[in-house]
Backbone as JSON, one array per atom type, in Angstrom:
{
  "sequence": "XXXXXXXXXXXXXXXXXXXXXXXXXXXXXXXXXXXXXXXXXXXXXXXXXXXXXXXXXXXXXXXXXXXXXXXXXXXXXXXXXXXXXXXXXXXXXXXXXXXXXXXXXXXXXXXXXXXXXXXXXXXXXXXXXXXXXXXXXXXXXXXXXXXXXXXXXXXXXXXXXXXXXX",
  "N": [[112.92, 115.86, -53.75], [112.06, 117.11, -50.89], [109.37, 118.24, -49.09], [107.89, 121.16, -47.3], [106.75, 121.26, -44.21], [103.92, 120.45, -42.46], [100.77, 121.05, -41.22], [97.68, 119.33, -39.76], [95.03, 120.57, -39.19], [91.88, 121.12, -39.34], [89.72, 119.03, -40.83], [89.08, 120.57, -43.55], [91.78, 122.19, -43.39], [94.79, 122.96, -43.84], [97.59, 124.04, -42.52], [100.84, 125.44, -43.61], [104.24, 125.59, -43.26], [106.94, 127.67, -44.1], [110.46, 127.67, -44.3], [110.72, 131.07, -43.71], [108.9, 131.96, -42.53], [109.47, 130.62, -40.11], [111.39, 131.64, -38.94], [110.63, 134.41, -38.72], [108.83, 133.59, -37.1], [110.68, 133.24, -34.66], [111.95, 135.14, -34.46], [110.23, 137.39, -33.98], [109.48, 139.69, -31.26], [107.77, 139.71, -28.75], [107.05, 142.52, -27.32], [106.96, 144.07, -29.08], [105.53, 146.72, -30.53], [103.7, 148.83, -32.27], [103.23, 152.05, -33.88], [101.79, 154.47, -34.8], [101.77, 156.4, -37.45], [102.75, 159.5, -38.23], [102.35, 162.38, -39.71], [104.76, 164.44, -41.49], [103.97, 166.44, -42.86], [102.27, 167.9, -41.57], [103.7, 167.89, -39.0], [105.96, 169.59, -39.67], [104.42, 172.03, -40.9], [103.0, 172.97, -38.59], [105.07, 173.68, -36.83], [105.85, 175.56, -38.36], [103.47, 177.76, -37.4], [103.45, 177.93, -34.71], [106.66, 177.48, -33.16], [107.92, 174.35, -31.77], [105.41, 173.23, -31.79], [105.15, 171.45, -33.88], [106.95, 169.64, -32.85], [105.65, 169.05, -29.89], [103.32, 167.37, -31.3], [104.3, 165.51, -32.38], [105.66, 163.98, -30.06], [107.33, 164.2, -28.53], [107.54, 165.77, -26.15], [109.44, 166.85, -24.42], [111.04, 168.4, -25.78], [109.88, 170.74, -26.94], [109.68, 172.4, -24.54], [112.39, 173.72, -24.8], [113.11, 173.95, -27.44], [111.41, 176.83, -26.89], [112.3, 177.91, -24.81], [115.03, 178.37, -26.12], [114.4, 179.96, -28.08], [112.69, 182.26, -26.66], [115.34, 183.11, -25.57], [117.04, 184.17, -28.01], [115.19, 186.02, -28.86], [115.0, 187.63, -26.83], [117.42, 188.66, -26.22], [117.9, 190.08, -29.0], [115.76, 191.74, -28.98], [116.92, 193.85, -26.87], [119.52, 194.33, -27.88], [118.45, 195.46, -30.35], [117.62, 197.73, -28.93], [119.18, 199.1, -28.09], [121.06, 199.24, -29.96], [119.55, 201.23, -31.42], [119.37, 203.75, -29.69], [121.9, 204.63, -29.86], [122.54, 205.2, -32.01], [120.71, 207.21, -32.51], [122.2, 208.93, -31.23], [124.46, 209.69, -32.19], [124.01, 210.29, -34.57], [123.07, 212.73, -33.3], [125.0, 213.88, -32.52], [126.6, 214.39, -34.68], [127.38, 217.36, -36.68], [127.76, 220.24, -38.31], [130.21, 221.36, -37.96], [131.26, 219.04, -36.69], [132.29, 216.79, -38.56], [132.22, 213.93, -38.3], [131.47, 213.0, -35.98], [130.95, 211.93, -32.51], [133.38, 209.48, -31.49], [132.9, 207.3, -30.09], [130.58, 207.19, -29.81], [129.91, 206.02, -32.31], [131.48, 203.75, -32.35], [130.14, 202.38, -30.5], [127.32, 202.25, -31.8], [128.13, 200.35, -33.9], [128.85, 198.33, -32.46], [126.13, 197.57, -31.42], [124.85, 197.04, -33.02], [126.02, 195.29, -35.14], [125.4, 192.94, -33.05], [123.01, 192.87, -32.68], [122.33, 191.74, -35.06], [123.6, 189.57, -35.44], [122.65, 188.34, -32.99], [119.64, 187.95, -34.41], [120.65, 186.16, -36.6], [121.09, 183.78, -35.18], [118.21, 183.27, -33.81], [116.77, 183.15, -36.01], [117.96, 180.93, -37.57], [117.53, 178.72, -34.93], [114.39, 178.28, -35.58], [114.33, 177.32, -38.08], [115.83, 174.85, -37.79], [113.87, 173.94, -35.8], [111.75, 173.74, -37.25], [113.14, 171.69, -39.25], [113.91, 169.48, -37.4], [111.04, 168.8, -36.38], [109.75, 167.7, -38.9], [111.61, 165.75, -39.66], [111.35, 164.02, -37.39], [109.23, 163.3, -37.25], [108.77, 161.58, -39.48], [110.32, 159.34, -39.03], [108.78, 158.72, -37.08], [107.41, 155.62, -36.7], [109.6, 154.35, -36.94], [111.23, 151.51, -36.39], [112.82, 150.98, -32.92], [114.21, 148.67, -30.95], [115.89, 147.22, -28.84], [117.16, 144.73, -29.78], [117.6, 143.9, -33.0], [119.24, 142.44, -34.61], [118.5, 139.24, -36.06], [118.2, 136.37, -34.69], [120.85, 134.67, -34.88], [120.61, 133.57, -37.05], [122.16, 134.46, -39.45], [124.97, 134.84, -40.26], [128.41, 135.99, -40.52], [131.77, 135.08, -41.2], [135.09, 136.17, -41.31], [138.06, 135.39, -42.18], [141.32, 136.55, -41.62], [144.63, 135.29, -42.41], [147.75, 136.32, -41.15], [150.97, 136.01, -41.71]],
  "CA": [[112.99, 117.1, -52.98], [111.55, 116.98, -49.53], [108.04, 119.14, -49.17], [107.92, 121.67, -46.54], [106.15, 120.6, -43.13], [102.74, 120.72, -43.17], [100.39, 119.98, -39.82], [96.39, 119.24, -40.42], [94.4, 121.61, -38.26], [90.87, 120.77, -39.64], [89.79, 118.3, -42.23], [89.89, 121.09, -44.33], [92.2, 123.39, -43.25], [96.36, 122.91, -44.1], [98.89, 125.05, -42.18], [102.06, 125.04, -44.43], [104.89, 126.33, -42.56], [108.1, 127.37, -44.56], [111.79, 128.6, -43.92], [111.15, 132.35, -43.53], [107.82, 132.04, -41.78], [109.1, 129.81, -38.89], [112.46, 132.49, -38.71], [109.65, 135.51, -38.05], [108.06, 133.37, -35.34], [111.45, 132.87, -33.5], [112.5, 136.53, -34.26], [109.4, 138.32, -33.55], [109.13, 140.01, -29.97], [106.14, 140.07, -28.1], [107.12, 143.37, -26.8], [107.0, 144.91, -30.54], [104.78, 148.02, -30.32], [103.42, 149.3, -33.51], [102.98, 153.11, -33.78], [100.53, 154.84, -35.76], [102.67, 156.9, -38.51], [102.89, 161.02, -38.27], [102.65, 163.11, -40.89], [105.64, 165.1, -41.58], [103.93, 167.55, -43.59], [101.73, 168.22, -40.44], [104.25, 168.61, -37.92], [106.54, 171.12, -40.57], [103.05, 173.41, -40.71], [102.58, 173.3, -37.23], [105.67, 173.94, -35.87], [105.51, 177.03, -38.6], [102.64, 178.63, -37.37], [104.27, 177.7, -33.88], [107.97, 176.61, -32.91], [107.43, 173.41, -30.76], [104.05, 172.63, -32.13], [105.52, 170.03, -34.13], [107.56, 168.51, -31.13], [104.0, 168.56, -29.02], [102.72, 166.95, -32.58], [104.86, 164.34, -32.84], [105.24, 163.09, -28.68], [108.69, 164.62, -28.43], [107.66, 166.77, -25.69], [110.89, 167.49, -23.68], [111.96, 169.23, -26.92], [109.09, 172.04, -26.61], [109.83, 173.58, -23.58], [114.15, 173.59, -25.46], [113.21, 175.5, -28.53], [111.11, 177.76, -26.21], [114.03, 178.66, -24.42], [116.07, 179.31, -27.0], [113.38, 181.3, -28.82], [112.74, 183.28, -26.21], [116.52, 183.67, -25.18], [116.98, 185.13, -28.37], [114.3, 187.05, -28.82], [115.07, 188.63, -25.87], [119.08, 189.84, -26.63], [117.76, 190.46, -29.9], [115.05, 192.95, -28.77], [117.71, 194.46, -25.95], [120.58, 195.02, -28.57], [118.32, 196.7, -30.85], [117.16, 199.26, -28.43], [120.29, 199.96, -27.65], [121.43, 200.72, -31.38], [118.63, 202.53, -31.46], [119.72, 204.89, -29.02], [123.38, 205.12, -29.75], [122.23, 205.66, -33.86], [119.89, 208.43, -32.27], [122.77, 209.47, -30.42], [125.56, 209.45, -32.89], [123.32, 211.51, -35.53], [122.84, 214.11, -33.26], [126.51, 214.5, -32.24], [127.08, 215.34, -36.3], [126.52, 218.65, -37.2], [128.19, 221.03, -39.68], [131.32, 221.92, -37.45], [132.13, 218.14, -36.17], [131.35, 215.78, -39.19], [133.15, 212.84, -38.03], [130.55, 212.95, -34.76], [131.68, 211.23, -31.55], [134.04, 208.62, -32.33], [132.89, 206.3, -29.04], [128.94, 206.65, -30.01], [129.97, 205.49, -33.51], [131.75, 202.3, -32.5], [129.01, 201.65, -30.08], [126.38, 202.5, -32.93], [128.26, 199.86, -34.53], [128.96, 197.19, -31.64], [125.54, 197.16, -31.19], [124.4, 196.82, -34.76], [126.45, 193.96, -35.11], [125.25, 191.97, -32.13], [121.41, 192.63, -33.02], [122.39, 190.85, -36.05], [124.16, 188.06, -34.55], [121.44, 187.71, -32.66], [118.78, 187.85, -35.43], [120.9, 184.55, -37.21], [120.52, 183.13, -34.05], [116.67, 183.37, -33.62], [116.37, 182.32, -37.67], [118.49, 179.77, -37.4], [116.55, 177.83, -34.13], [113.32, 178.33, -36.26], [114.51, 176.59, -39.47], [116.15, 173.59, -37.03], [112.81, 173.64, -35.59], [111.1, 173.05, -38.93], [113.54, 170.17, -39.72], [113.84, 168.48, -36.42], [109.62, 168.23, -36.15], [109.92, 167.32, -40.04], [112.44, 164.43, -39.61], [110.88, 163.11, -36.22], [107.63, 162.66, -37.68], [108.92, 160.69, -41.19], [110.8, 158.29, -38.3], [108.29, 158.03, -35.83], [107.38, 154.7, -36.13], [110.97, 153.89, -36.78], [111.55, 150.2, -34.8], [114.42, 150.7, -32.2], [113.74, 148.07, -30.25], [116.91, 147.01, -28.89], [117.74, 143.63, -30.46], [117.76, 144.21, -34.09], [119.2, 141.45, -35.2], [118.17, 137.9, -36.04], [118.67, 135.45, -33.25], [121.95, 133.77, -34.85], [120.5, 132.96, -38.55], [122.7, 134.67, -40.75], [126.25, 135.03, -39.83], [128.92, 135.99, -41.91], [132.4, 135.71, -40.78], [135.92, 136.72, -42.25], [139.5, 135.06, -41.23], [142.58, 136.73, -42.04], [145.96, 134.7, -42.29], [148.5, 137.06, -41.13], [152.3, 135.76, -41.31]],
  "C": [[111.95, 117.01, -51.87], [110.33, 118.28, -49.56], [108.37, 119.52, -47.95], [106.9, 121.14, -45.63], [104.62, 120.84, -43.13], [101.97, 120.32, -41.79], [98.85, 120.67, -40.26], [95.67, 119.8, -39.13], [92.85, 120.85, -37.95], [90.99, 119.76, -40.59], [90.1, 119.66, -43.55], [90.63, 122.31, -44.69], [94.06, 123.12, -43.25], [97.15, 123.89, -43.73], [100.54, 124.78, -43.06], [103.12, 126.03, -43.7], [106.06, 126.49, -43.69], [109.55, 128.08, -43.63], [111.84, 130.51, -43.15], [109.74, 132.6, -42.45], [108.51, 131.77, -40.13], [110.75, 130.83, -38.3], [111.68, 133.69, -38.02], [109.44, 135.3, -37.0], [109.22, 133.55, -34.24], [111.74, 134.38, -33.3], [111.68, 137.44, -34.03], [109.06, 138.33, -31.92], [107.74, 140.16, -29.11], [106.27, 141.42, -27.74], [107.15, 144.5, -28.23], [105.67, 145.67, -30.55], [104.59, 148.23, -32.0], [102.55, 150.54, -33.27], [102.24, 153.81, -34.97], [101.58, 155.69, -36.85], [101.95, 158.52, -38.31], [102.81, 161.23, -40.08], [103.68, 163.98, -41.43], [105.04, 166.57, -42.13], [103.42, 168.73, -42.35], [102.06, 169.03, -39.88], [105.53, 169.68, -38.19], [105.16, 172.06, -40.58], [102.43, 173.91, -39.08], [103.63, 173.66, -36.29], [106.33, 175.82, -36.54], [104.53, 177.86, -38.4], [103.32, 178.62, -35.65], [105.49, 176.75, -33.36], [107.39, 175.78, -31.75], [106.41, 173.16, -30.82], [104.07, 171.21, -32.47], [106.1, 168.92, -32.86], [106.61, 167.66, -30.69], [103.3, 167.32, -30.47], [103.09, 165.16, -32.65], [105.57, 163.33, -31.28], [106.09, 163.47, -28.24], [108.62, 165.45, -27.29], [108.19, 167.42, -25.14], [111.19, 168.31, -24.9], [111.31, 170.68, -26.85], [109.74, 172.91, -25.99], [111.52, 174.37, -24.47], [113.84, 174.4, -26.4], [112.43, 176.77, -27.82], [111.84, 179.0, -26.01], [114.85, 179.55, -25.1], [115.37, 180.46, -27.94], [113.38, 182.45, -28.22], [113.81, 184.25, -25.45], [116.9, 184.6, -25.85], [116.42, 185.91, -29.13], [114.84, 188.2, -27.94], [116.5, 189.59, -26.03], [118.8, 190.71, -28.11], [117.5, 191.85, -29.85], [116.3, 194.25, -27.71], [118.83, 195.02, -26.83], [119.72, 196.04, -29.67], [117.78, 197.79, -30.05], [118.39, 200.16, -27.95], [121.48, 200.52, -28.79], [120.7, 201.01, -31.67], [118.94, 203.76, -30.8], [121.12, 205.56, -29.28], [123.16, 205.76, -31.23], [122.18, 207.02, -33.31], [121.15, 209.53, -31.73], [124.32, 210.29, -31.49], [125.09, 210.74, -33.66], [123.16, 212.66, -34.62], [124.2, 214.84, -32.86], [127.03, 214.88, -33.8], [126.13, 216.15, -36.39], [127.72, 219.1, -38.35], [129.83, 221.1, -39.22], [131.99, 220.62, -36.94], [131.32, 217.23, -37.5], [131.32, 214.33, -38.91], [132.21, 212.49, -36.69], [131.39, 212.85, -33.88], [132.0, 209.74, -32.14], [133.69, 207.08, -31.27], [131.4, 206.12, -29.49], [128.86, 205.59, -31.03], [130.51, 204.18, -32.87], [130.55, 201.28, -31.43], [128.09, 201.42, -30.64], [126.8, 201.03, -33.47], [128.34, 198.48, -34.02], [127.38, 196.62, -31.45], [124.22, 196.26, -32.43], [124.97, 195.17, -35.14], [126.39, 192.95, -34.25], [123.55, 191.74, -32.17], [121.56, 191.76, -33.78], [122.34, 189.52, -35.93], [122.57, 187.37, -33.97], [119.91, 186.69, -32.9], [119.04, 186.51, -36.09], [120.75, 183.73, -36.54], [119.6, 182.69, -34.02], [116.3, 182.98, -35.14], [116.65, 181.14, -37.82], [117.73, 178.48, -36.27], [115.41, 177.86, -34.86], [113.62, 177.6, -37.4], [115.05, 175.15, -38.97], [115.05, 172.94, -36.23], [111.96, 172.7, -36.56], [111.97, 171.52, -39.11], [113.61, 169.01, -38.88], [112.31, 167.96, -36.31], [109.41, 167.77, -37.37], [110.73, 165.44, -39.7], [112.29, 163.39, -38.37], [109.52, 162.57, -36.76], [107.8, 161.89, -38.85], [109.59, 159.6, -40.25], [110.1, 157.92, -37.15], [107.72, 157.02, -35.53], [108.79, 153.24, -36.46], [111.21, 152.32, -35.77], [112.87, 150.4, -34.22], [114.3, 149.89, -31.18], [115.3, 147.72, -29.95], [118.25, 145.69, -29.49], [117.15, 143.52, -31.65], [118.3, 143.15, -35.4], [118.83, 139.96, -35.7], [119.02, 137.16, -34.64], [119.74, 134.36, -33.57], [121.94, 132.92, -35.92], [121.73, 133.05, -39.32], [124.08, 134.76, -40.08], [126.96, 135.03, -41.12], [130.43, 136.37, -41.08], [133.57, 135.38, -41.89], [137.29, 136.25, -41.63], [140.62, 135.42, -42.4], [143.55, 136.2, -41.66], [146.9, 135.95, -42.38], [149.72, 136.36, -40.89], [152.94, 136.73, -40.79]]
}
């Protein structure tokens, strides 16, 4: 059985090269970056005390300003639909009295249009906050992820498959 290659450096110093070593050297990039590793737990606590903390946390920062946005988009319909079933409620209750019980029948479906769009809203604005949490969660457990663009070995392993079709 043939001994793996062997080249004498020093008197007493032996480089032993084998099979999987001298595969690394050909397949390792010089351009291979190595990134320090996030914490996940981190940038989930930080993007709950603020949305887009984590983002900023984890280098992502185009994403910040994006949940912003949408935070403060709906925040903002949120706050606007409930003031406005606030007023139609206010409005509704005072159109029932003793002699009409049934109130106005246009306050009521507005009472109710608007009730149901605060809501909407509300799943909205919960919903970006919990996608928050998982997106700064799941960027930071992959952030030193290698995507380098050539991924594969340089033409070691191959594996191919021929079908005979008559």
């Amino acid at each position: 059985m043939p001994s793996a290659p062997s080249m004498s450096v020093r008197q007493d110093t032996v480089i032993r090269w084998n099979e999987d070593s001298l595969i690394a050297a050909r397949t390792a990039s010089s351009d291979t970056v190595f990134r320090k590793k996030k914490s996940a737990t981190v940038a989930m606590l930080a993007s709950m005390v603020l949305p887009g903390a984590g983002q900023i946390y984890n280098e992502s920062y185009w994403k910040a300003p994006v949940v912003w946005g949408f935070g403060a988009y709906f925040y903002s319909v949120y706050r606007d639909q409930n003031t406005q079933y606030q007023f139609f409620r206010s409005e509704y209750a005072a159109s029932v009295d003793s002699t009409n019980t049934e109130g106005i029948t246009g306050l009521k479906k507005q009472r109710d249009f608007y009730f149901s769009q605060r809501n909407t809203f509300g799943w909205y604005l919960a919903i970006t906050y919990v996608l928050t949490l998982v997106d700064a969660y799941v960027d930071a457990s992959l952030f030193n992820f290698e995507v380098s663009p050539d991924l594969q070995p340089h033409g070691e392993w191959k594996a191919t498959l021929h079908i005979h079709l008559r």
